[in-house]
C-alpha angles and dihedrals in degrees: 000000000000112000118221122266135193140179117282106225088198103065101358099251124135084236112104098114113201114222129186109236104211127210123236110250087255098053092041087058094047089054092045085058093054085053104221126104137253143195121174121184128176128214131201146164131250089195112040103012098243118158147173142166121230117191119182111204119194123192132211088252095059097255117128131190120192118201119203103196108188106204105229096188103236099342115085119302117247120226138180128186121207111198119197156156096216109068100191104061135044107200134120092264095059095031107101090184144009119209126178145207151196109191110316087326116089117230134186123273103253086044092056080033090066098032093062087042085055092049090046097055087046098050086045098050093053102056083041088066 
C-alpha cells in the first residue's frame, strides 16, 4: 500500500510523509473526560529531515486550535497556535488568530518567521551537501 507524500516546503521533494500519531488508551480516556476532541499527526521528510507535529484540538463549545511544533534539535522548539471557530481548514481565511512561540516564550510573528526561515536553510543546506 502506497503511503501519502507531499511536498516538503524545507528542500522541494515529494517526500514529507504524514504519520497519526496515535494516544496511548490512558491518555484517550483522560481526553474523553475532558470532553473535547484531538488529532495529532506528525510529518517528516525522507530528504532533508525536516519534521513537526500538528495537534488539532476541538472543544465542546466548537472552538479549535491547532498547534504546528517544529522540532530544532537542541536549539528552542517553534511553535505556532491557530485559534478558530472552523475545525476543518487551516488557512488565513478561517484562522481568527495567530500566536507564536520560541520555545515556551511568545515572539512576535516576523521573529518565528525568521527563525523557521534560519532552520530551513539550515535543514536544506545540509542534505544539499
Amino acid at each position: 500500500m502506497e503511503t501519502e507524500k507531499l511536498t516538503c516546503k524545507t528542500c522541494g521533494c515529494e517526500s514529507l510523509r504524514p504519520m497519526q500519531v496515535v494516544l496511548e488508551e490512558e491518555e484517550d480516556e483522560i481526553q474523553n473526560l475532558l470532553g473535547g476532541e484531538q488529532e495529532s499527526r506528525f510529518y517528516s521528510c525522507q530528504v532533508c529531515g525536516d519534521n513537526w507535529l500538528s495537534v488539532r484540538e476541538k472543544t465542546t463549545e466548537g472552538k479549535c486550535t491547532v498547534t504546528f511544533v517544529h522540532q530544532m534539535g537542541t536549539s528552542p522548539v517553534l511553535k505556532r497556535v491557530a485559534h478558530m471557530d472552523n475545525p476543518l481548514v487551516v488557512s488565513d481565511e478561517n484562522v481568527d488568530e495567530w500566536t507564536y512561540y520560541k520555545g515556551d516564550e511568545p515572539v512576535a510573528e516576523d521573529k518565528w518567521h525568521d527563525a523557521l526561515d534560519d532552520r530551513r536553510d539550515t535543514l536544506k543546506a545540509t542534505c544539499m551537501n
